[in-house]
C-alpha positions, 0 to 999 in steps of 0.5 A, a space after each residue: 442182716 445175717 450174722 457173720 459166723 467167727 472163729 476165735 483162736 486163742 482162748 487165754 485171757 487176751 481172747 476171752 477179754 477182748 475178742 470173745 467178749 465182745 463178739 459174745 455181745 455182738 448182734 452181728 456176730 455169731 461164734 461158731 468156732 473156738 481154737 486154742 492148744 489147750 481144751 480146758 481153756 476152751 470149755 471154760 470160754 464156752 461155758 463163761 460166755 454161754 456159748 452153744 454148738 460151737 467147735 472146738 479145734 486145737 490146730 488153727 489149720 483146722 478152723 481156717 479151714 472150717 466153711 462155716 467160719 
């Protein structure tokens, strides 16, 4: 089964606790994109989840448009 790539927007600490998280742990999924207005919270998410050649975006317009989401 292929992995279904996701964005998050949102990285505050509902993000990080629910979506991130569980997304991070998941065989299925694959994060492919963060958003959030502040880029310090995204680097952290990043870095907390070890999360690797993800894009960051501080418009959502921008990830929904992204194809690889």
């Amino acid at each position: 089964m292929d992995k279904v790539t996701c964005g998050v927007i949102g990285c505050g600490w509902i993000g990080k606790l629910k979506h991130i998280s569980y997304l991070a742990k998941s065989e299925n999924a694959e994060i492919t994109a963060l958003c959030d207005t502040n880029e310090a919270a995204m680097q952290e998410a990043v870095k907390e989840f070890g999360l690797t050649g993800v894009r960051m975006y501080t418009d959502y317009k921008e990830l929904c448009a992204d194809p690889d989401v």
